[in-house]
C-alpha positions as CSV (number, residue, x, y, z in Angstrom):
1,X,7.1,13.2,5.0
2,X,10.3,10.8,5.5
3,X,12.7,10.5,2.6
4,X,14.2,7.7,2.0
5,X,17.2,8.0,4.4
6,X,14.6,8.6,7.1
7,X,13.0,5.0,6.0
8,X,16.5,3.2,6.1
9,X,16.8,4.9,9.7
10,X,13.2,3.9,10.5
11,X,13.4,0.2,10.1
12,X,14.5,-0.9,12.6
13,X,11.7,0.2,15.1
14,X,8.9,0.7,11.9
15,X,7.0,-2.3,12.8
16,X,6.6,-1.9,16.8
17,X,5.8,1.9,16.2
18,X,3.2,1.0,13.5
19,X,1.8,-2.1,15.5
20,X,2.1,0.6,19.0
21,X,0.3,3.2,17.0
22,X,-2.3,0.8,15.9
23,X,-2.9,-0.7,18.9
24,X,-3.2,2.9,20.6
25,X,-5.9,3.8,18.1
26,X,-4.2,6.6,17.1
27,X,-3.4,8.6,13.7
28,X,-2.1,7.4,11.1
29,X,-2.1,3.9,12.1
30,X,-5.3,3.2,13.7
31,X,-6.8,-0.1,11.7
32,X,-3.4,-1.2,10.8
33,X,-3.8,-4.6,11.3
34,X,-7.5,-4.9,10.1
35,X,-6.5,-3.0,6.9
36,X,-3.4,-6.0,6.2
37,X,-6.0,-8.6,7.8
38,X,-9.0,-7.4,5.0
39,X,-6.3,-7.3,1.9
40,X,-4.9,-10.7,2.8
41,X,-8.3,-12.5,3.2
42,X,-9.3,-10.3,0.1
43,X,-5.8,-11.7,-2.2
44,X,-6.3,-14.8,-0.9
45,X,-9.6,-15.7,-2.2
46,X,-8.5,-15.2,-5.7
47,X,-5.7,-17.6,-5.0
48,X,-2.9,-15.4,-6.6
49,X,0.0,-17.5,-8.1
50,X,2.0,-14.0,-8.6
51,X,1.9,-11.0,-6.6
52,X,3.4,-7.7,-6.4
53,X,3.8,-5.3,-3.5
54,X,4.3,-2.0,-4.4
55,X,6.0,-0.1,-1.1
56,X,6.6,-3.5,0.6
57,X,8.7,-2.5,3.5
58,X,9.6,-5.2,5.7
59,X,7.6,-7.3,4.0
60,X,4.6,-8.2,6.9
61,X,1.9,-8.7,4.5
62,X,3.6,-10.1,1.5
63,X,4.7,-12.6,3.2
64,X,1.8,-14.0,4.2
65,X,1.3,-14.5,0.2
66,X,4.6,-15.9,0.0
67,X,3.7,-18.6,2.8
68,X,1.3,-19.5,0.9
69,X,2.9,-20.0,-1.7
70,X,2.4,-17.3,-4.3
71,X,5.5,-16.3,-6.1
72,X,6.4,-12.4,-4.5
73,X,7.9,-9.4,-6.3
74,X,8.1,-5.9,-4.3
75,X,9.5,-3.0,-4.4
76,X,10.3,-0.2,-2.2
77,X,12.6,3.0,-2.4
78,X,14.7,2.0,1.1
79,X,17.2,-0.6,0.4
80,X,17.3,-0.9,4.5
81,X,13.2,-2.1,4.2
82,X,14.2,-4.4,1.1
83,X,16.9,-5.9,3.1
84,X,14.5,-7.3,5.9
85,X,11.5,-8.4,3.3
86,X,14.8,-10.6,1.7
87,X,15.7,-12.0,4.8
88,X,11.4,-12.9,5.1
89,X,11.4,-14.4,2.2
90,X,14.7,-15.9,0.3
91,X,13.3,-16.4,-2.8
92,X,10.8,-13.1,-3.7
93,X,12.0,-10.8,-6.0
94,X,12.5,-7.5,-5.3
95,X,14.2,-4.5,-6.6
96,X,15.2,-0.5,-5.3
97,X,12.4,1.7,-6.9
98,X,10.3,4.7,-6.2
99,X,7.0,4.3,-7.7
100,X,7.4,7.6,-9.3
101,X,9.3,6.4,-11.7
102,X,7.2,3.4,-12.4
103,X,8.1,0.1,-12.4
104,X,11.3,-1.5,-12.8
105,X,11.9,-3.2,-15.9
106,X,11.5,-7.0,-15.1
107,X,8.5,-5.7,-12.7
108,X,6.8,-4.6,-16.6
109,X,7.1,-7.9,-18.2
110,X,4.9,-9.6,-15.8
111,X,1.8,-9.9,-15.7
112,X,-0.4,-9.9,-11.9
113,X,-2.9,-11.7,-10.2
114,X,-2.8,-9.5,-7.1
115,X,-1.1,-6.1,-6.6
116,X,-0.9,-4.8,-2.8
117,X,0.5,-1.6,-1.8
118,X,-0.2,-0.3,2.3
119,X,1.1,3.0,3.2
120,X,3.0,4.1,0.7
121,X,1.5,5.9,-2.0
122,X,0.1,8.4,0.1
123,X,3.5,10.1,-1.0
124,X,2.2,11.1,-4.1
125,X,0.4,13.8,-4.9
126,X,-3.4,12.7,-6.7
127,X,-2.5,13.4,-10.1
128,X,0.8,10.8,-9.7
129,X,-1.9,8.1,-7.5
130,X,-3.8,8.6,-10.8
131,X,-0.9,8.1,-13.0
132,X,0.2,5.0,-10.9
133,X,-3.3,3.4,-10.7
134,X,-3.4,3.2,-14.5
135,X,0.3,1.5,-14.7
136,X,-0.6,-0.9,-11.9
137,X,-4.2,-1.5,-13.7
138,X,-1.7,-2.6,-17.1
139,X,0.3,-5.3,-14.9
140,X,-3.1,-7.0,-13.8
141,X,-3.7,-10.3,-15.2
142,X,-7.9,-10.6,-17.0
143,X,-9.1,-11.1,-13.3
144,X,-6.5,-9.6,-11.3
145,X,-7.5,-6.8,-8.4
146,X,-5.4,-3.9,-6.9
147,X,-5.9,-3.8,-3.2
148,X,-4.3,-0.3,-1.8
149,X,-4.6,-0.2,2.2
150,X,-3.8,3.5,3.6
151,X,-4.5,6.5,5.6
152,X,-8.1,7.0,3.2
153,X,-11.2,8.7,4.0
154,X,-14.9,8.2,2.0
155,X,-15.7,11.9,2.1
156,X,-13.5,14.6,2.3
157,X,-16.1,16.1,5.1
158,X,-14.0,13.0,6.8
159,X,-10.5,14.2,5.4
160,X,-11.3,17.8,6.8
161,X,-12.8,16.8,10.6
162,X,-9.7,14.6,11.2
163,X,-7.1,17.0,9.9
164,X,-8.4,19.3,11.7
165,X,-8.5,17.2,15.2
166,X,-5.4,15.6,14.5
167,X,-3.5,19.1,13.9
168,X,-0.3,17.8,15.7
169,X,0.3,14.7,13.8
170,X,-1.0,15.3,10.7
171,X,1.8,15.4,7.8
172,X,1.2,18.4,5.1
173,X,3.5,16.8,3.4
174,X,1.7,13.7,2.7
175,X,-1.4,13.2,0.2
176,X,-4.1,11.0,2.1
177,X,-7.1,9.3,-0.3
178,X,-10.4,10.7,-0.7
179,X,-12.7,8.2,-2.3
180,X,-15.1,10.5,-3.6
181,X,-12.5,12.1,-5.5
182,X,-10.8,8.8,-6.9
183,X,-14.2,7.8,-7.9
184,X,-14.4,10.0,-10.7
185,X,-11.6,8.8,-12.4
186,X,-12.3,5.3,-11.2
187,X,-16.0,4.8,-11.5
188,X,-15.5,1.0,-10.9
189,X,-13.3,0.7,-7.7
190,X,-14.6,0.4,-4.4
191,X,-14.1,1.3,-0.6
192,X,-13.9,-0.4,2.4
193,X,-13.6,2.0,5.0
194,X,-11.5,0.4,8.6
195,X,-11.0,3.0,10.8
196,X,-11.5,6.5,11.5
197,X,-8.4,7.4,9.1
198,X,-7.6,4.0,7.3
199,X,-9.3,1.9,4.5
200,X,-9.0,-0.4,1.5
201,X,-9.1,0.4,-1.7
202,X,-10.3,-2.2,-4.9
203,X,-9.6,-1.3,-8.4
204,X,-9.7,-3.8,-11.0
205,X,-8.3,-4.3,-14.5
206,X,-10.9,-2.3,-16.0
């Protein structure tokens, strides 16, 4: 698992090795694109006026909400990521923050439409994803949906059979989604699965 200096030193290659990777079809980032492609056309029917990207990155799919026209907050724990979503878009709002320690202050005060987050809270551990669900569910506005786009599995029959064939790039360190598991404490959400190792979660409000 990168920390956060590793991110800063990432950037500047981050988006040709995720859209290589992707491209490839190889683990992690096998359905890159068609997880940002689903989550955008997803957001975008519900015509967000706010949005908030929770581990934004550079910024690739946020600012396709910002484009058109949705007013963009984001945050991210590498300053170095934050620095190229700013240049993308002049006038979003964004802020230094680990989601571990929830959400920065401002970030609290507002209230959603549409909260994204891709490949980033795979850092946590499930009991912290659970914990962060419930904060992000409290931002939502009445009809506002969380849309989480990851390395995610339905089953974890699934989780197991690509860990073990993907022994070599598989990350210990990280904490990929099982859906059958976050079901139980989210009865209501739903899963859209991509690729063999990528999907999209929905969770709503309530």
């Amino acid at each position: 698992m990168l920390s956060k200096k590793g991110f800063d030193e990432w950037v500047k290659t981050y988006e040709q090795d995720v859209f290589d990777s992707d491209e490839a079809g190889e683990f992690p980032f096998a359905g890159y694109r068609d997880v940002l492609f689903t989550i955008y056309q997803t957001g975008l029917k519900r015509m967000p006026k706010r949005v908030l990207d929770v581990g934004i990155g550079t910024g690739v799919l946020a600012k396709q909400f910002y484009d058109a026209g949705a007013a963009v907050d984001g945050m991210d724990f590498s300053q170095k990521m934050l620095d190229v979503s700013k240049q993308r878009m002049p006038e979003a709002r964004l802020e230094v923050q680990d989601m571990r320690e929830g959400l920065p202050p401002a970030f609290q005060e507002t209230s959603y439409d549409l909260i994204i987050s891709t490949y980033a809270l795979h850092h946590l551990h499930y009991q912290e994803k659970v914990h962060a669900i419930k904060t992000l569910q409290n931002q939502l506005a009445n009809d506002g949906v969380l849309l989480i786009g990851d390395v995610a599995f339905e089953t974890f029959d699934e989780h197991e059979r690509v860990r073990r064939n993907q022994r070599g790039y598989w990350d210990e360190d990280e904490h990929y989604w099982v859906y059958e598991t976050l079901q139980k404490d989210f009865p209501k959400s739903l899963f859209v699965p991509i690729s063999f190792c990528a999907g999209v979660l929905i969770v709503r409000r309530k």
